[in-house]
PyMOL Python script that loads the backbone (N, CA, C, O; Angstrom):
from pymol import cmd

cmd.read_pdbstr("""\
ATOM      1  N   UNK A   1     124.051 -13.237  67.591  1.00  0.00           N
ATOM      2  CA  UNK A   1     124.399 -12.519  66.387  1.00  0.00           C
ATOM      3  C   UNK A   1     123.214 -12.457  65.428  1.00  0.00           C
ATOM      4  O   UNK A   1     123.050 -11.471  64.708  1.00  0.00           O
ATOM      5  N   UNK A   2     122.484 -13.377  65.415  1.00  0.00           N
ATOM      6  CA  UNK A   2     121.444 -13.709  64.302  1.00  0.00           C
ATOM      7  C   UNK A   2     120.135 -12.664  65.298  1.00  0.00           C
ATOM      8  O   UNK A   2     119.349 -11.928  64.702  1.00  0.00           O
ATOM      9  N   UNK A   3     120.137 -12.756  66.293  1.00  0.00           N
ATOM     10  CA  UNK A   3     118.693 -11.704  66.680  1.00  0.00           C
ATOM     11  C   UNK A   3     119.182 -10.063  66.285  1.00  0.00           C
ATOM     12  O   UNK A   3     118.248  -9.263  66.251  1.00  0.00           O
ATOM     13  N   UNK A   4     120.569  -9.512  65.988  1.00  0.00           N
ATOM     14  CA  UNK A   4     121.249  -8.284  65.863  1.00  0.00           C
ATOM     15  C   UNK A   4     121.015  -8.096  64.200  1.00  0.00           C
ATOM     16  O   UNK A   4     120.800  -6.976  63.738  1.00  0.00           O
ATOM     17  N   UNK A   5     121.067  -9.104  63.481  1.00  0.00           N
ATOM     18  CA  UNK A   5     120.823  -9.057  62.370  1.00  0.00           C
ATOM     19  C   UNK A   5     118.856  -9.058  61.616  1.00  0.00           C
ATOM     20  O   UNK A   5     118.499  -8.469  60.596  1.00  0.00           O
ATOM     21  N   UNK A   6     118.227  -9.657  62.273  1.00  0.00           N
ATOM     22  CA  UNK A   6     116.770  -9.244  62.541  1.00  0.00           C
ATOM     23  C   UNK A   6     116.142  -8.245  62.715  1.00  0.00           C
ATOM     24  O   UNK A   6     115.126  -7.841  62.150  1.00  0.00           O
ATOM     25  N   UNK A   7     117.036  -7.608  63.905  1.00  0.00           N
ATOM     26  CA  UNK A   7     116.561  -6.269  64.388  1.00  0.00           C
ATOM     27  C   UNK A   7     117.428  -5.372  63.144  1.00  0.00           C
ATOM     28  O   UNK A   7     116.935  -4.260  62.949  1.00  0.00           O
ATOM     29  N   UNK A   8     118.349  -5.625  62.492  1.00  0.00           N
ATOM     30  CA  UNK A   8     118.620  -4.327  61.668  1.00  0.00           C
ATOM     31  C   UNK A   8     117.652  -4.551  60.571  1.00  0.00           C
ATOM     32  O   UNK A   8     117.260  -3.577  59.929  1.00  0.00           O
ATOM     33  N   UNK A   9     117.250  -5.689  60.307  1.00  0.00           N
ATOM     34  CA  UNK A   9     116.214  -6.037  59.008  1.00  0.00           C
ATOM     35  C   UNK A   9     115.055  -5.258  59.685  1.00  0.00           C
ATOM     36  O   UNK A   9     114.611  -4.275  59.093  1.00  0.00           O
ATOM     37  N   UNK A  10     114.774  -5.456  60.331  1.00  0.00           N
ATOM     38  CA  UNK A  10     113.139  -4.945  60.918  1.00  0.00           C
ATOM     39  C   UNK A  10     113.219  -3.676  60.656  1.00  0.00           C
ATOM     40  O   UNK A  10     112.227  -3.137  60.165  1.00  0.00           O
ATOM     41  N   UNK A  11     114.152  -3.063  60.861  1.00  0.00           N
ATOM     42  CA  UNK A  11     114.600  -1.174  60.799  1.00  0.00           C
ATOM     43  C   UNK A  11     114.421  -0.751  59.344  1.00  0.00           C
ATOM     44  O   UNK A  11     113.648   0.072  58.855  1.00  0.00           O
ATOM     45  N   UNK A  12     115.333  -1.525  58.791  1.00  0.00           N
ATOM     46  CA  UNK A  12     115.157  -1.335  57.833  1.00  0.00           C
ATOM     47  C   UNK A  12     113.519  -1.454  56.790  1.00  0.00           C
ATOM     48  O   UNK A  12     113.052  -0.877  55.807  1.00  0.00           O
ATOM     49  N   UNK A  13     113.092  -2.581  57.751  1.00  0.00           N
ATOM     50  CA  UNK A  13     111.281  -2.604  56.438  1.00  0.00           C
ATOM     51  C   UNK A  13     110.576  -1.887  57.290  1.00  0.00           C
ATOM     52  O   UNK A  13     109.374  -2.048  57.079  1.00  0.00           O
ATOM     53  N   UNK A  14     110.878  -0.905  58.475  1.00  0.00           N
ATOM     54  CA  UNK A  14     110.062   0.175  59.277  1.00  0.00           C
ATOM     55  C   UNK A  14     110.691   1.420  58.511  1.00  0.00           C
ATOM     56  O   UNK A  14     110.015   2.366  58.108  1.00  0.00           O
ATOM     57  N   UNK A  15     111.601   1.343  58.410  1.00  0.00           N
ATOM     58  CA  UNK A  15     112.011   3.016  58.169  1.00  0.00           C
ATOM     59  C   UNK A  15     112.299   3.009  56.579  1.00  0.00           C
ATOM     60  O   UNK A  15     112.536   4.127  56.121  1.00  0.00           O
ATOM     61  N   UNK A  16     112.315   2.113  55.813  1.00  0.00           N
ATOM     62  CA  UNK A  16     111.964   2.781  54.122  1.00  0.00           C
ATOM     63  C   UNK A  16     110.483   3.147  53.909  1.00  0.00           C
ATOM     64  O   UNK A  16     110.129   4.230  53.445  1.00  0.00           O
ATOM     65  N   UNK A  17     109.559   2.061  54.321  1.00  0.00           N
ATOM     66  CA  UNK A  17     108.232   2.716  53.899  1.00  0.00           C
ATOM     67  C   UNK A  17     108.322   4.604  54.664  1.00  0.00           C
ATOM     68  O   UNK A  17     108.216   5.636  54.001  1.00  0.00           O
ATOM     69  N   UNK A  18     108.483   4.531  55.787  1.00  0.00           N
ATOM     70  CA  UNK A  18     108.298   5.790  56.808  1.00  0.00           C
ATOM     71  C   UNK A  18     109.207   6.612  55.579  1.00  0.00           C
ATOM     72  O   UNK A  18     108.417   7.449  55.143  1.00  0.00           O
ATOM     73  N   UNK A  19     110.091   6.700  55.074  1.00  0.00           N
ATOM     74  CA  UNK A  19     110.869   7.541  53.861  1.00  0.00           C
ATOM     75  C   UNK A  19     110.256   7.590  52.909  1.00  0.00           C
ATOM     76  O   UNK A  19     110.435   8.583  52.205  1.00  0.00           O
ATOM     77  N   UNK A  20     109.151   6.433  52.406  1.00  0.00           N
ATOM     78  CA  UNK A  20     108.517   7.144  51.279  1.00  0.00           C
ATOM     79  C   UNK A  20     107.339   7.994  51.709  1.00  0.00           C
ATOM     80  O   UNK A  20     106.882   8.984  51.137  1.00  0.00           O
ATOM     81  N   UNK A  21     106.898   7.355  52.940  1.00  0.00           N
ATOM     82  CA  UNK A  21     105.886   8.520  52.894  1.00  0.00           C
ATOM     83  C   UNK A  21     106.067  10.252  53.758  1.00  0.00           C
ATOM     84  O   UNK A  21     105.078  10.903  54.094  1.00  0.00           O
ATOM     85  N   UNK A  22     107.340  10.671  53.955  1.00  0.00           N
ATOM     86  CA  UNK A  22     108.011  11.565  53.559  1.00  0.00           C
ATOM     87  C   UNK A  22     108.252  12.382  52.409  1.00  0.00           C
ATOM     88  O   UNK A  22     108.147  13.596  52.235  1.00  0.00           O
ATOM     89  N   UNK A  23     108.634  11.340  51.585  1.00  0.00           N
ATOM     90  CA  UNK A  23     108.595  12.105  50.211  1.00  0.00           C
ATOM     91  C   UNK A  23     107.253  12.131  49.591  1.00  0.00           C
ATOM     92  O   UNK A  23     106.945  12.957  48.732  1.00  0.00           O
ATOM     93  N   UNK A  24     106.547  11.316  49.990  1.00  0.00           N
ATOM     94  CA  UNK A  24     104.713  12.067  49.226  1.00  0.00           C
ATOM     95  C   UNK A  24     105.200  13.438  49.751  1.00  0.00           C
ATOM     96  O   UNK A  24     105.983  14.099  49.070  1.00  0.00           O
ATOM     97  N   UNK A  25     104.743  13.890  50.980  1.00  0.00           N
ATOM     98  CA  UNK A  25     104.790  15.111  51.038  1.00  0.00           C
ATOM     99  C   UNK A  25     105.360  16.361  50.340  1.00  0.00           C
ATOM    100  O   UNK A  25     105.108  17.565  50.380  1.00  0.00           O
ATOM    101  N   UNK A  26     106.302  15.514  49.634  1.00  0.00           N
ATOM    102  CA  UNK A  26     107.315  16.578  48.969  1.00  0.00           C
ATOM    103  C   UNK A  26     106.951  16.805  47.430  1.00  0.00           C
ATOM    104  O   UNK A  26     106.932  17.801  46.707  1.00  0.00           O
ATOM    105  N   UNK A  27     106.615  15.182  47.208  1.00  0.00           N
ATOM    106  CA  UNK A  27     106.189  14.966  45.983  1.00  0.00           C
ATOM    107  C   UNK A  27     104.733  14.405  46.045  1.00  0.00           C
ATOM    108  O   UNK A  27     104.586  13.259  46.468  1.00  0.00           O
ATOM    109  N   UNK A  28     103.835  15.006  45.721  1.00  0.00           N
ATOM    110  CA  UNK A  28     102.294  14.420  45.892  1.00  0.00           C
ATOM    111  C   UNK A  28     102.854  13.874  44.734  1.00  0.00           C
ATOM    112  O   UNK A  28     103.742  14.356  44.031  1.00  0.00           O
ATOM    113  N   UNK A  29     101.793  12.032  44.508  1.00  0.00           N
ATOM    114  CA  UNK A  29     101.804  11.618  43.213  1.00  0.00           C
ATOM    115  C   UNK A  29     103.007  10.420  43.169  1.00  0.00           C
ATOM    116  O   UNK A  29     103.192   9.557  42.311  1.00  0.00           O
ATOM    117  N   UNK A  30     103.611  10.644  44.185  1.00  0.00           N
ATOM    118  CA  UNK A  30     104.679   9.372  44.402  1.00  0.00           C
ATOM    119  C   UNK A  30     104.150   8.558  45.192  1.00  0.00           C
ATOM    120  O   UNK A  30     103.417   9.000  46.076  1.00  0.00           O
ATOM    121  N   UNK A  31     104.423   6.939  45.057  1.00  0.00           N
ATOM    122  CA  UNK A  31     104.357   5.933  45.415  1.00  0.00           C
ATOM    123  C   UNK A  31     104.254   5.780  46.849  1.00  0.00           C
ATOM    124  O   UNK A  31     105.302   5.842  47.493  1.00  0.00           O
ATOM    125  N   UNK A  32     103.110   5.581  47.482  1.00  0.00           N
ATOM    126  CA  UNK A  32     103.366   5.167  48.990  1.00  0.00           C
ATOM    127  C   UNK A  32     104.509   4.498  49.560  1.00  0.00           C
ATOM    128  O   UNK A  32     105.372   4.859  50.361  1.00  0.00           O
ATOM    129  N   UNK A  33     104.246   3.232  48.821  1.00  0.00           N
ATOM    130  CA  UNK A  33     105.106   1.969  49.114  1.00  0.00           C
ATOM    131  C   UNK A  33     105.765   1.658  48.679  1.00  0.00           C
ATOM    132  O   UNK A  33     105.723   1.784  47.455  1.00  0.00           O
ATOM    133  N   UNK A  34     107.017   0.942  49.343  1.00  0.00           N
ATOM    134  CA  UNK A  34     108.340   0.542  49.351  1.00  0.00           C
ATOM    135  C   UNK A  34     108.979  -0.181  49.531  1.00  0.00           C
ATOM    136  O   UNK A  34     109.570  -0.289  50.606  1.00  0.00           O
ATOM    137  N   UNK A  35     109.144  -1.121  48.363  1.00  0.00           N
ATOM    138  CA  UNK A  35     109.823  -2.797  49.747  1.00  0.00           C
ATOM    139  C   UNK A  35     111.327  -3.172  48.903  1.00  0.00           C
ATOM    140  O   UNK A  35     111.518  -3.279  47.692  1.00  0.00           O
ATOM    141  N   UNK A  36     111.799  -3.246  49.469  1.00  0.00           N
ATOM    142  CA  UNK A  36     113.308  -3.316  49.252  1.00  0.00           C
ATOM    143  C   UNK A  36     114.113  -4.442  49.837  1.00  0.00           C
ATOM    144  O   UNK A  36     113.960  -4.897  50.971  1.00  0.00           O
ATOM    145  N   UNK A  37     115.085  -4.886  48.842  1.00  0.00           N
ATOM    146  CA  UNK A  37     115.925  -5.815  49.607  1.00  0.00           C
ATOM    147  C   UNK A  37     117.191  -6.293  49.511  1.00  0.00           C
ATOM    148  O   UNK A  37     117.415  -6.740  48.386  1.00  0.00           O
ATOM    149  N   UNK A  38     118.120  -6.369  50.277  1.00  0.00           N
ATOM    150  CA  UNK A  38     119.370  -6.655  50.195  1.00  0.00           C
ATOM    151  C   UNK A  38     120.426  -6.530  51.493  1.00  0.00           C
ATOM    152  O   UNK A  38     119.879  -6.501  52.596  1.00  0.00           O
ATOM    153  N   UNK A  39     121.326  -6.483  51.474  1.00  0.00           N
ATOM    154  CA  UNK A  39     122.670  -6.740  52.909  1.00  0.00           C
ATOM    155  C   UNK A  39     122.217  -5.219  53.289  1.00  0.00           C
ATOM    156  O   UNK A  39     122.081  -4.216  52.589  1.00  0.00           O
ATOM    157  N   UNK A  40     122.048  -5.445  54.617  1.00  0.00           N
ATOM    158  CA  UNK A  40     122.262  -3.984  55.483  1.00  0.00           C
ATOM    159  C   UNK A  40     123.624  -3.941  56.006  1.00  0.00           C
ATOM    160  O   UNK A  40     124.186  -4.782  56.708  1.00  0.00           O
ATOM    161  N   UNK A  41     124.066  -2.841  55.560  1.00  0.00           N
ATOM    162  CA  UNK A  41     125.791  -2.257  55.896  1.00  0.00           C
ATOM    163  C   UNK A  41     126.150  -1.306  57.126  1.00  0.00           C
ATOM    164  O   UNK A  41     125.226  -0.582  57.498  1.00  0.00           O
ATOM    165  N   UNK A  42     127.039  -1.232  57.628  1.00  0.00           N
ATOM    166  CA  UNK A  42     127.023  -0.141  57.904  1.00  0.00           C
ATOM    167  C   UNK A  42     128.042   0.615  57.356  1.00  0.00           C
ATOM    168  O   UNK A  42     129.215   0.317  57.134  1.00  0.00           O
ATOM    169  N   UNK A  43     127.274   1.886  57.126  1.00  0.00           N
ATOM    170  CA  UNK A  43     128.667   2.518  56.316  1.00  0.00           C
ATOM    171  C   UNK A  43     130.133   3.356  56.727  1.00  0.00           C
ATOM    172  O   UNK A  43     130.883   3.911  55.924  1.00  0.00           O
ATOM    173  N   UNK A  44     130.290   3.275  58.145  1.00  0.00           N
ATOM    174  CA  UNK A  44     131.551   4.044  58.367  1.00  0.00           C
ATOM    175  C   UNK A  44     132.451   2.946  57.956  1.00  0.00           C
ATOM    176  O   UNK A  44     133.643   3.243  58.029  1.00  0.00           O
ATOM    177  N   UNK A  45     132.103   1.410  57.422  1.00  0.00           N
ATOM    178  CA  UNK A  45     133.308   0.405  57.248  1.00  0.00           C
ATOM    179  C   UNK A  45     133.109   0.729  54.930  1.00  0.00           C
ATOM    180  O   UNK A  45     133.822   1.090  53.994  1.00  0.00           O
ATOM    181  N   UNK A  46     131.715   0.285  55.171  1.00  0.00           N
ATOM    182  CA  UNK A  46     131.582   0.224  53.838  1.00  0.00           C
ATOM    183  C   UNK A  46     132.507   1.215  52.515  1.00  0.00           C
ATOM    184  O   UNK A  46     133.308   0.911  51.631  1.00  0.00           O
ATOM    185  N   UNK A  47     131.625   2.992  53.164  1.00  0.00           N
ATOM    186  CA  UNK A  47     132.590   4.059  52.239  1.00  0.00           C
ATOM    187  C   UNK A  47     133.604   3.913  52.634  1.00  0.00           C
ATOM    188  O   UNK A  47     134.271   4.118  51.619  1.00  0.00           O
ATOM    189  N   UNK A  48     134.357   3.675  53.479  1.00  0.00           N
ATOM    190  CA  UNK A  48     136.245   3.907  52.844  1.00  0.00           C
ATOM    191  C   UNK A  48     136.814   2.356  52.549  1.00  0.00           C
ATOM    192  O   UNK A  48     137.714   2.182  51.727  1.00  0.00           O
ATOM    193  N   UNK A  49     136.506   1.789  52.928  1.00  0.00           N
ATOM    194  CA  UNK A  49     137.148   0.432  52.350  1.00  0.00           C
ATOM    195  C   UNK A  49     136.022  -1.102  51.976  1.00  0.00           C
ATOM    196  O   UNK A  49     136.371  -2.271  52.134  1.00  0.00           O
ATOM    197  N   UNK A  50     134.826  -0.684  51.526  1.00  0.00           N
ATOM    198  CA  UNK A  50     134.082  -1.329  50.982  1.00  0.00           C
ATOM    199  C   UNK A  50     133.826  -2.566  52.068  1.00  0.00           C
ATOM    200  O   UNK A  50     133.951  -3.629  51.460  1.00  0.00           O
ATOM    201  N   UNK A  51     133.592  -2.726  53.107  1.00  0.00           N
ATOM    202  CA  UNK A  51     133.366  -3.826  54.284  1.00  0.00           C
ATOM    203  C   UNK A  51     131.947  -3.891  54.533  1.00  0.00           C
ATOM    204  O   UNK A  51     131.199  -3.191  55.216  1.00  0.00           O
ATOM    205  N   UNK A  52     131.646  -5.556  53.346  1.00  0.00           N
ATOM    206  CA  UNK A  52     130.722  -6.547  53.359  1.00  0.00           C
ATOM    207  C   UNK A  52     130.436  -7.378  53.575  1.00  0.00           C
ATOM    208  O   UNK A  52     130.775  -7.664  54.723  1.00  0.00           O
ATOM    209  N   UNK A  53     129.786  -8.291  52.989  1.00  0.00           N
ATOM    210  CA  UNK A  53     129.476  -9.586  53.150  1.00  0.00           C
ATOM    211  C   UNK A  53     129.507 -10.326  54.798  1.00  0.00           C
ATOM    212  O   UNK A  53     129.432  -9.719  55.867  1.00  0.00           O
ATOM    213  N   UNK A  54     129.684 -12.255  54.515  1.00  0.00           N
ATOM    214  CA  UNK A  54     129.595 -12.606  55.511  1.00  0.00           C
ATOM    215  C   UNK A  54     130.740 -12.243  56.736  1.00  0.00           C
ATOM    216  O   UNK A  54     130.647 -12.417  57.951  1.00  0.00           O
ATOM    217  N   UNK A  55     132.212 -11.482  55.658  1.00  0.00           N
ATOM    218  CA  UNK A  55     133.422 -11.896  56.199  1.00  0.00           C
ATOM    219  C   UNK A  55     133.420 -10.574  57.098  1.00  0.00           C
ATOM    220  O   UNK A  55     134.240 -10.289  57.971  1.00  0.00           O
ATOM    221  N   UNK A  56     132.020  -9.637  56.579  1.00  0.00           N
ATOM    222  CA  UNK A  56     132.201  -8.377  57.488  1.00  0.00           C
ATOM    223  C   UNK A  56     131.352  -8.061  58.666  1.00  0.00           C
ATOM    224  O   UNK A  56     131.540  -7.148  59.469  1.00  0.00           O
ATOM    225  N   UNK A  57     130.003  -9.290  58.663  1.00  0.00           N
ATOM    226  CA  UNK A  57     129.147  -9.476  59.761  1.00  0.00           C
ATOM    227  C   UNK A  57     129.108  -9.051  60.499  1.00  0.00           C
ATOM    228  O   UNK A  57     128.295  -8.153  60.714  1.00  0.00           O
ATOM    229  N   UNK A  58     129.925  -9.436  61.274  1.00  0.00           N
ATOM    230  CA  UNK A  58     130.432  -9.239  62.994  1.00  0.00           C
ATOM    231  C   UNK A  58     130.955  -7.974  63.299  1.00  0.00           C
ATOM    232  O   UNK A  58     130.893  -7.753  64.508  1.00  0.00           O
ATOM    233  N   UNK A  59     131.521  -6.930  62.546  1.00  0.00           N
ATOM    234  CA  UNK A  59     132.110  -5.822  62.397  1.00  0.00           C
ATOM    235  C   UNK A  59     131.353  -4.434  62.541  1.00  0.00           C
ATOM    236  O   UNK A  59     131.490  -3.363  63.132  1.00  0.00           O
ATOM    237  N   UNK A  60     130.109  -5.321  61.301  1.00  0.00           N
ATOM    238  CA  UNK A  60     128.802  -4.490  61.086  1.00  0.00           C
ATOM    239  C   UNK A  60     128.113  -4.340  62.146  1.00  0.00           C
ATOM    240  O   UNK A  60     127.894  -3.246  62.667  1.00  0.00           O
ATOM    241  N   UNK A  61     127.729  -5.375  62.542  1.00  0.00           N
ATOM    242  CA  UNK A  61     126.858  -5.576  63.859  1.00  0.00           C
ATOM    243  C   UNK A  61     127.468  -5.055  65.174  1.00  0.00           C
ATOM    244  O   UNK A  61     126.714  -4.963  66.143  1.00  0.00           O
ATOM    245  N   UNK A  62     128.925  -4.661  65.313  1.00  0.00           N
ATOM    246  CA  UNK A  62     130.003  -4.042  66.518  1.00  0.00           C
ATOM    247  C   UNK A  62     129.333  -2.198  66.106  1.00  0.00           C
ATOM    248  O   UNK A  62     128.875  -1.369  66.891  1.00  0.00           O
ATOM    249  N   UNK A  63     129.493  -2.121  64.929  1.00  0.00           N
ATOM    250  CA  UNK A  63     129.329  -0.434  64.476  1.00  0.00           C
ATOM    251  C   UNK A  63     128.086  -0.277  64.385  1.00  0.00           C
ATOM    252  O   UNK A  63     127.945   0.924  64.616  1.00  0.00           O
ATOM    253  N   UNK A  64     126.611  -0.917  64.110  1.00  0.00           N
ATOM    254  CA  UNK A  64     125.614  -0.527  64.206  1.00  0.00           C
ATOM    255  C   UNK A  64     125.300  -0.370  65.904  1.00  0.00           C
ATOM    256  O   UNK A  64     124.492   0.478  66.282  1.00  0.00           O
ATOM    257  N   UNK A  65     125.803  -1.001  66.596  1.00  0.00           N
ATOM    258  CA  UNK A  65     125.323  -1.027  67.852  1.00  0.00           C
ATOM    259  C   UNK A  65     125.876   0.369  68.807  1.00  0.00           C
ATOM    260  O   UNK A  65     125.276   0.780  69.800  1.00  0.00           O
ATOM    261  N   UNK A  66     127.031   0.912  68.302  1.00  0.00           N
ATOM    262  CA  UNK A  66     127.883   1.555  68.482  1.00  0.00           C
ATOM    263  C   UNK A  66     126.909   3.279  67.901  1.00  0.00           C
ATOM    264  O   UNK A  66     127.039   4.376  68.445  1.00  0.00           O
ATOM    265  N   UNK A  67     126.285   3.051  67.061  1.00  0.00           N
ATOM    266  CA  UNK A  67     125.102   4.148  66.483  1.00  0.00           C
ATOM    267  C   UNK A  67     125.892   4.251  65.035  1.00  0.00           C
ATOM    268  O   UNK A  67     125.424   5.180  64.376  1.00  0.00           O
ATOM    269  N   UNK A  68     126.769   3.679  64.480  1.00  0.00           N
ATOM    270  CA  UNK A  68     126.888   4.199  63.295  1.00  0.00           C
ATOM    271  C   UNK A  68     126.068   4.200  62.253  1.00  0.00           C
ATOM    272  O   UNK A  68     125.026   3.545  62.286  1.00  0.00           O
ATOM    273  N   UNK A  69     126.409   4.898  61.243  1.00  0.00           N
ATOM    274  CA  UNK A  69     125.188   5.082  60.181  1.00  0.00           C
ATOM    275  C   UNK A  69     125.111   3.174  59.453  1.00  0.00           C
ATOM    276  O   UNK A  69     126.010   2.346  59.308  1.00  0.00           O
ATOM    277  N   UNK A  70     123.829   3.121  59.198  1.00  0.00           N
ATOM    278  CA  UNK A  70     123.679   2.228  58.224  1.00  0.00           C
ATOM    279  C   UNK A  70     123.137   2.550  56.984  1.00  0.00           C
ATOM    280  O   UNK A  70     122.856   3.716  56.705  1.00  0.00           O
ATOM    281  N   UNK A  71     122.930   1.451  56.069  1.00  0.00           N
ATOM    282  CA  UNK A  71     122.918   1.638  54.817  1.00  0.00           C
ATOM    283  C   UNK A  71     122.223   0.515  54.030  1.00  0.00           C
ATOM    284  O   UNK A  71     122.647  -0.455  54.659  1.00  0.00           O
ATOM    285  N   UNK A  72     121.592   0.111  53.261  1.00  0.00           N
ATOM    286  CA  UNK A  72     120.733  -1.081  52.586  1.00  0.00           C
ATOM    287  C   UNK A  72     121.585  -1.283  51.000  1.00  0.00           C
ATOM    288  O   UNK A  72     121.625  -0.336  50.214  1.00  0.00           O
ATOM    289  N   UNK A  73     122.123  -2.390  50.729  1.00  0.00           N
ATOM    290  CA  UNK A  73     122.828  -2.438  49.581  1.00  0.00           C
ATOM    291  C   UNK A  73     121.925  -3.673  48.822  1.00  0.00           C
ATOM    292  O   UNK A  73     121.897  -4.849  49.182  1.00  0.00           O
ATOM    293  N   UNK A  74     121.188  -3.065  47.657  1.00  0.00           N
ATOM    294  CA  UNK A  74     120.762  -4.200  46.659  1.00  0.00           C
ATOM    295  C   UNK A  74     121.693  -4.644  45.793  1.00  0.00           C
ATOM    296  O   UNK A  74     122.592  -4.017  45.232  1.00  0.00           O
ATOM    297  N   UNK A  75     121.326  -6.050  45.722  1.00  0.00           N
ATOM    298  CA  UNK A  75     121.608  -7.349  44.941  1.00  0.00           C
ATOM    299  C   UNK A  75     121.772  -6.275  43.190  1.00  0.00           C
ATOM    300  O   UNK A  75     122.368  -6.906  42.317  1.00  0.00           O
ATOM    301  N   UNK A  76     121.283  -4.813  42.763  1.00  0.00           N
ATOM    302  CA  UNK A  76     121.409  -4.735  41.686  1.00  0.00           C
ATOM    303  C   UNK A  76     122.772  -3.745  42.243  1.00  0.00           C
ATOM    304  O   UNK A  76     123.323  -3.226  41.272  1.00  0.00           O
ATOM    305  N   UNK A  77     123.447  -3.363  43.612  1.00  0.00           N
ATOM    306  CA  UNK A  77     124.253  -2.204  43.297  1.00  0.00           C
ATOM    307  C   UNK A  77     123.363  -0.778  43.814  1.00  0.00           C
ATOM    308  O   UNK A  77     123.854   0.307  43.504  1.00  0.00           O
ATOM    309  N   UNK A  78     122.437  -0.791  44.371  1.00  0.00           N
ATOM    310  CA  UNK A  78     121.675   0.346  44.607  1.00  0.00           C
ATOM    311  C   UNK A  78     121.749   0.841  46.093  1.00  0.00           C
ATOM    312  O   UNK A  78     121.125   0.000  46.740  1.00  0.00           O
ATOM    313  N   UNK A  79     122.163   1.693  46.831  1.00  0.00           N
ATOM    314  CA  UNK A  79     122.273   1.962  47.912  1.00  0.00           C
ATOM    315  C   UNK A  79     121.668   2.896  48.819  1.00  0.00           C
ATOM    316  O   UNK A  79     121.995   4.016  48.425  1.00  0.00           O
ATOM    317  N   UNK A  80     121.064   2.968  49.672  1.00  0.00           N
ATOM    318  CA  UNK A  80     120.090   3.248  50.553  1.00  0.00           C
ATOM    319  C   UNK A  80     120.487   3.159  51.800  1.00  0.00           C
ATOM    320  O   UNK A  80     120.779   2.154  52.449  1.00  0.00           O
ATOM    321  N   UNK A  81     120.481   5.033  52.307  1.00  0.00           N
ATOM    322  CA  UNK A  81     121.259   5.190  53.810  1.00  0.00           C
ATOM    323  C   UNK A  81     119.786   4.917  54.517  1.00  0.00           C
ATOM    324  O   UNK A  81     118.648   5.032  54.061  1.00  0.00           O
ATOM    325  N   UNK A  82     120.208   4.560  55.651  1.00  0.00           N
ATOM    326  CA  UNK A  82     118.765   4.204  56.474  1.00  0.00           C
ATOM    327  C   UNK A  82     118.707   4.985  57.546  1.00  0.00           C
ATOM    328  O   UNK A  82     119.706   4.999  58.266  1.00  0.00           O
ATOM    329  N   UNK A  83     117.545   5.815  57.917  1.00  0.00           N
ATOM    330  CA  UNK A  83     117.898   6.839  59.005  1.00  0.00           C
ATOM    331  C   UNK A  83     116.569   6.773  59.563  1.00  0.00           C
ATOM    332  O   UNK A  83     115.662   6.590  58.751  1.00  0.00           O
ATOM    333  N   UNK A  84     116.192   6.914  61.089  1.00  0.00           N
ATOM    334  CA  UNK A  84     115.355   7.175  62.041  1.00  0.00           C
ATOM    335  C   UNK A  84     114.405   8.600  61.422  1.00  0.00           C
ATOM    336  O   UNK A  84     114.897   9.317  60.550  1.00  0.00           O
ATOM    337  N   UNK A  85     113.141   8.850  61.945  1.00  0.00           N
ATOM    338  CA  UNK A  85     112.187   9.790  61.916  1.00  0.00           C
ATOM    339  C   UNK A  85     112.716  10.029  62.859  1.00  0.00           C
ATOM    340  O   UNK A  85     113.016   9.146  63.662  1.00  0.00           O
ATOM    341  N   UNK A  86     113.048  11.563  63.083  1.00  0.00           N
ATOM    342  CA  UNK A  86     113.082  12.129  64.548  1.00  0.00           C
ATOM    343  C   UNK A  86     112.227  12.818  64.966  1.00  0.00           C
ATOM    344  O   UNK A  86     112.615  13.510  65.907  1.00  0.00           O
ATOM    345  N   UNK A  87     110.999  12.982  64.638  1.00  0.00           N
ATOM    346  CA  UNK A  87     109.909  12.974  65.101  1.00  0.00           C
ATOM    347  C   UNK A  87     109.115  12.193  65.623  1.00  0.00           C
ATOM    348  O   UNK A  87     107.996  12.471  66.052  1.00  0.00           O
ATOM    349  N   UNK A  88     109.902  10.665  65.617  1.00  0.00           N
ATOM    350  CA  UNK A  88     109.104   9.626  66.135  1.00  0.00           C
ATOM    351  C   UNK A  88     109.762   8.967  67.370  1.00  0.00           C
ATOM    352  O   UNK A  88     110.022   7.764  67.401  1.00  0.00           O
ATOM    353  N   UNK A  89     109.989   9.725  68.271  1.00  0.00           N
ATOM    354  CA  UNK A  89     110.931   9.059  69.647  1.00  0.00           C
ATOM    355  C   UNK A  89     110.836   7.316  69.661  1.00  0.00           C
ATOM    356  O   UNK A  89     111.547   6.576  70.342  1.00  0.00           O
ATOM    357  N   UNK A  90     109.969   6.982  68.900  1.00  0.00           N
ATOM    358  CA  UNK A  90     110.006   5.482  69.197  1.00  0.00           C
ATOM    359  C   UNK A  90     111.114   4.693  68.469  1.00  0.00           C
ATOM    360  O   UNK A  90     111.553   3.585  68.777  1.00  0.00           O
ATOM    361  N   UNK A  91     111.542   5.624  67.260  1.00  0.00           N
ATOM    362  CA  UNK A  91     112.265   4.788  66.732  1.00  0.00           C
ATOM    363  C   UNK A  91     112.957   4.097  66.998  1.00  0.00           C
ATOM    364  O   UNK A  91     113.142   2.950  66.592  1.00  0.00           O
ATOM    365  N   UNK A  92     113.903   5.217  68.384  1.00  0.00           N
ATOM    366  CA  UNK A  92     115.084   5.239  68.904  1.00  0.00           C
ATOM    367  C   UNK A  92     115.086   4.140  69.989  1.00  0.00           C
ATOM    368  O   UNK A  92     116.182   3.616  70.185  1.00  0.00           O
ATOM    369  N   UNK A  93     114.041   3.700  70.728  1.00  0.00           N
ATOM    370  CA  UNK A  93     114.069   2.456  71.195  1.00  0.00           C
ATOM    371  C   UNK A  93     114.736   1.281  70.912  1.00  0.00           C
ATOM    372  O   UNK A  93     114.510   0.268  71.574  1.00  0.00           O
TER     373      UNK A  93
END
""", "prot")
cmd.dss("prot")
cmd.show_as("cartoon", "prot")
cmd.util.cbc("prot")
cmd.orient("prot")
């Protein structure tokens, strides 16, 4: 359970920087870098009935594996869907 939870952390500090530097492109003048932190969710449990924490672990980790969407929830309330480059076949590894 604990290496399933690693690998969604790792995704997550690979694919926010890869999102900001996306948006340079969009926005010259924005911030390269990006470091962020808090519970990775997944959200087909999260949006309809708010399913977190430790008591939702195991649930999360059943639906991320499954391909559902995930999501990065900060400690202030701030939420962040997390999504693959599909231009980068490696992601998907």
């Amino acid at each position: 359970m604990q290496r399933w939870t690693l690998i969604l952390l790792a995704l997550a500090v690979i694919l926010l920087p890869a999102a900001g530097l996306a948006a340079d492109k969009k926005h010259p003048g924005a911030s390269s870098g990006v470091a962020v932190r808090g519970e990775i969710l997944d959200m087909a449990c999260y949006i309809p009935h708010g399913g977190k924490g430790p008591e939702h672990q195991k649930c999360a980790l059943k639906c991320a594996e499954q391909g559902q969407p995930l999501g990065l929830l900060t400690p202030e309330g701030k939420l962040y869907l997390l999504f693959a480059d599909h231009t980068d076949a490696t992601a998907f590894e």
